[in-house]
N, C-alpha and C positions, 0 to 999 in steps of 0.2 A: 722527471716522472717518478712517482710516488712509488712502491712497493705495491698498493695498494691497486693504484693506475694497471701495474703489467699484467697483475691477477687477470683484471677486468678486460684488459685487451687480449692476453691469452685466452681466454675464456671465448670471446670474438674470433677469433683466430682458427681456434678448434672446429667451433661450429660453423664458419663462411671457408677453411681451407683441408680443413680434414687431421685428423689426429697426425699424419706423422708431419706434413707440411706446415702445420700450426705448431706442433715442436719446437720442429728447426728455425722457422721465423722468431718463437719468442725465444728460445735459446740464444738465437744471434741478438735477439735486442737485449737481453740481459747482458750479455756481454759487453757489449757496445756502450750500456750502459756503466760498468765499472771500469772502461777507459774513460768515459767522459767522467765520471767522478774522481779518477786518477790525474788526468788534465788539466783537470778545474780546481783542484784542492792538494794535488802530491807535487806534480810539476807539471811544466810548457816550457817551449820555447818560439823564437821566433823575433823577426825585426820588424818593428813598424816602419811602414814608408817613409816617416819621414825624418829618417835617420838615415837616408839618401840622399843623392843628387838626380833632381829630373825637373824638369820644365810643364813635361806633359807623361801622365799616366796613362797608359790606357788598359785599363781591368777586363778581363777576360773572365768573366766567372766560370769558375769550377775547368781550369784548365790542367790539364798531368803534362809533366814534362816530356814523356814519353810522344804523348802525341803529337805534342807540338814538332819535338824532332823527326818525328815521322814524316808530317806535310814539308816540313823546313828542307828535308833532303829529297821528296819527291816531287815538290809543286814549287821549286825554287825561282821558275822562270815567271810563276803568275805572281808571288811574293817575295823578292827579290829583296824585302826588306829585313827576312829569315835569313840568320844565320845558324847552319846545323849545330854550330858547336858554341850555340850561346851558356851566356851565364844561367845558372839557376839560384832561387831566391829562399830562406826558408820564412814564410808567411806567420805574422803572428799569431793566424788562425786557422781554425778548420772551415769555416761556414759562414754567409755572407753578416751575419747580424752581428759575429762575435769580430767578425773581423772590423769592423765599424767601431763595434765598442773600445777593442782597442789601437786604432790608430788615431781614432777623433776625441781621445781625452783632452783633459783640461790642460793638460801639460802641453796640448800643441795648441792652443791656444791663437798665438802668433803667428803659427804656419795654416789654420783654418783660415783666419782673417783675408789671406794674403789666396785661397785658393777658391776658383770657382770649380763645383764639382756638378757634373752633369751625365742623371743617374736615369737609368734604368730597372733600377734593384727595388723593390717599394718597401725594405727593409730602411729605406732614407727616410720614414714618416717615425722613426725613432729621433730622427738627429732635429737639432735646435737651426735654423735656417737662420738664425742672426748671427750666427757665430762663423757664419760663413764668409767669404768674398761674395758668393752666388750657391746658390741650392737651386737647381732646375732638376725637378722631378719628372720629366718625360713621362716617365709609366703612369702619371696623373691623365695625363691626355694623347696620349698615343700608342694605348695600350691595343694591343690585335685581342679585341675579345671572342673574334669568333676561332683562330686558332691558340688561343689561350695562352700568348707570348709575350715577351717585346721586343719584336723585328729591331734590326742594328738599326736601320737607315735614320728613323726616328733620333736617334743618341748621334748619330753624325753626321746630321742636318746641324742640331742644336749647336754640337761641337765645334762646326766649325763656324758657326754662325758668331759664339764668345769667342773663341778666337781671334778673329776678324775685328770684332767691332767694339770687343773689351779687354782685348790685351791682359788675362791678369797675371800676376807672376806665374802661380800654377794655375793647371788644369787637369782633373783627373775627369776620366770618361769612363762610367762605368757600363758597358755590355752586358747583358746576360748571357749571350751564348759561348761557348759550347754548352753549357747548361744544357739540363733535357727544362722542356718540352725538344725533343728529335724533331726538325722539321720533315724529315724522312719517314716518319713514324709516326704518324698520327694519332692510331690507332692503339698506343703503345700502357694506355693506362693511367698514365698521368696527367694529373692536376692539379694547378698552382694554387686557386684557393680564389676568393674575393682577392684584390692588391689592394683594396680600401680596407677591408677590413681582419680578414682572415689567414693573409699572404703566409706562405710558409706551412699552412697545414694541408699536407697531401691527402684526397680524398683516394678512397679505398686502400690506405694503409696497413690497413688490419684483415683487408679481404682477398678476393682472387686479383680483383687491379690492382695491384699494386703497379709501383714505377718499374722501369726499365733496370734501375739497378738492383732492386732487390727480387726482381721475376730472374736474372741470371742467378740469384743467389737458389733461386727456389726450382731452378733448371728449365722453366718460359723460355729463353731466349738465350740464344748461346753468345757467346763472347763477342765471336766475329760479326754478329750481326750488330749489337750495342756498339762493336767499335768501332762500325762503320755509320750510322747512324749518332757517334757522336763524332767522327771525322769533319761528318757532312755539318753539323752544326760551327765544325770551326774553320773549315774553310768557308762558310756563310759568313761568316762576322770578319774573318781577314780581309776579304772583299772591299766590305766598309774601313777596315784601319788602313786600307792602299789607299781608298779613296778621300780619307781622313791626308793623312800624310802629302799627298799632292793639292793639297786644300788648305792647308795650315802652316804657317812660319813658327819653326821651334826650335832650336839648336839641341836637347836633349830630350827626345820622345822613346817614354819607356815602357814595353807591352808585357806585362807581367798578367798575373790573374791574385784572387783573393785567397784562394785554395783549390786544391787538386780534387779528385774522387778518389776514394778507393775501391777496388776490382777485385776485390777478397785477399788481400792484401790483413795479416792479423785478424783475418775473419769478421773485417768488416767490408761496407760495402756504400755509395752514395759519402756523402760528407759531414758526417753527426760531427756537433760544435765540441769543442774543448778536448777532441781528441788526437794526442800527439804523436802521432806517425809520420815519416817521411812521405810516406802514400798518399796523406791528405795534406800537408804542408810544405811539401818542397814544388815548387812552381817555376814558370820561367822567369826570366829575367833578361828581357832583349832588348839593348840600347842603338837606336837607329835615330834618324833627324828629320824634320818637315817643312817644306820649300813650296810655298804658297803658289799653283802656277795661274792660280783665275778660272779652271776651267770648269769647276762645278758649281753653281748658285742654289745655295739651301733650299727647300719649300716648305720644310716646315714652320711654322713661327707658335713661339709661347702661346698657350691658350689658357692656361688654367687661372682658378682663383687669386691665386698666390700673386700673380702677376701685378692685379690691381690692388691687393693686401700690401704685398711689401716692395711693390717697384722702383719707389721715388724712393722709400729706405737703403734700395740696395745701389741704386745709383749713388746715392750719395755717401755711400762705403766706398762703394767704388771710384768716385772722384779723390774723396779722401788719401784713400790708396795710392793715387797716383794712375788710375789705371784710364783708360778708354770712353 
């Protein structure tokens, strides 16, 4: 964002939220803005994935470690694959697109080749699909448009569907939730945008809807409410990684997320890219394993273009591979 840009959206700001609430909103995004330009140009840090060991990924987007320990030691009997006093990871990123940008450089090259990644994130419509094992973009065709998401079950139907029947060395499965849209919370202001075209840009930014995260910032909604409303979001998506895990054969399966949120944490708030905080970059890191039992049969199956584009292409990567 331009100098130019914030005038313009403060401007916006004043007139749809009121002088002193249009302050405080552009004040924080100034802000927010000289971390991100500190991030992006002074320093980062952070490890790409695949400067690990794992078999199968599975991405939580926009998960805090906090919370994760929180259901880990209260819901341990439904997710028994929660350990409270797991690892934590620090993420090369703040936000889903930069985090992409840097784990999928050229330098991994040979570890793309060798992984099918099957996304939910439409921040995938950046990445090269031949450089893959498999690119299965779910959010192309099982997108919930009438609550404005993408439900887990969709991404572990898929998942465990390659699994099963393509074996590839890796597998990363990327979730959106705990991410808001809240399924708790419908009503909550937020929206994700076209995912064909627009993805990422939240309508009424600039105005009285804004998100979840920045209505706490702006005193809409208090803490405990958001953070029960984003609980409910990740015990929604654990559900499916149980259900994933008794579905899949995997000797190292690991449930980490891309980045955390911050909760006014440095007086930011939601997950703006390139900004290096412990708050938005320190994630979990849970190493557990997956023991195929038979008892769930996918329903959903590939739909989309891509399918008939590049299907015999990617079979025959994946024979090449050695894979399934």
């Amino acid at each position: 964002m331009t100098f130019a840009d914030w005038v313009a959206e403060t401007r916006t700001r004043f007139r749809t939220m009121g002088a002193k609430r249009g302050a405080v909103a552009s004040a924080n995004e100034f802000w927010v803005g000289m971390l991100r330009r500190f991030g992006r140009d002074v320093w980062n840090y952070g490890e790409p994935i695949y400067e690990r060991d794992w078999d199968v990924l599975l991405v939580l987007d926009a998960c805090r470690v906090d919370l994760m320990r929180e259901v880990a030691a209260e819901e341990g009997d439904r997710f028994p694959f929660l350990d409270p006093d797991f690892e934590t990871f620090d993420s090369a990123a703040s936000m889903s697109k930069e985090w992409m940008e840097k784990n999928f450089g050229d330098e991994y090259a040979d570890e793309k080749a060798n992984t099918a990644y099957v996304s939910g994130n439409p921040f995938t419509r950046d990445l090269d699909p031949d450089e893959f094992g498999l690119l299965d973009e779910v959010w192309r065709y099982a997108w919930d448009d009438e609550r404005d998401l993408m439900p887990p079950r969709p991404l572990t139907d898929r998942a465990i569907e390659v699994e099963r029947n393509r074996d590839p060395d890796r597998l990363i499965v990327h979730y959106l939730q705990p991410h808001v849209p809240f399924r708790s919370m419908p009503d909550a202001g937020f929206r994700w945008g076209d995912p064909e075209e627009n993805f990422g840009v939240k309508d009424g930014g600039t105005g009285e809807e804004r998100g979840p995260w920045h209505r706490l910032l702006d005193g809409d909604l208090s803490r405990d409410e958001l953070w029960q409303g984003y609980r409910d979001n990740l015990e929604w998506v654990l559900e499916d990684v149980a259900l994933f895990l008794d579905n899949a054969d995997a000797d190292t399966v690991v449930i980490s997320s891309d980045h955390a949120n911050a909760m006014g944490e440095w007086w930011c708030y939601a997950h703006p890219d390139y900004v290096p905080i412990p708050a938005l970059k320190r994630v979990p890191w849970i190493e557990t394993s997956a023991t195929d039992t038979g008892a769930y049969e996918p329903e959903l199956e590939r739909e989309d273009d891509a399918e008939d584009e590049q299907g015999d292409d990617v079979e025959q990567r994946l024979s090449a591979l050695g894979y399934k």
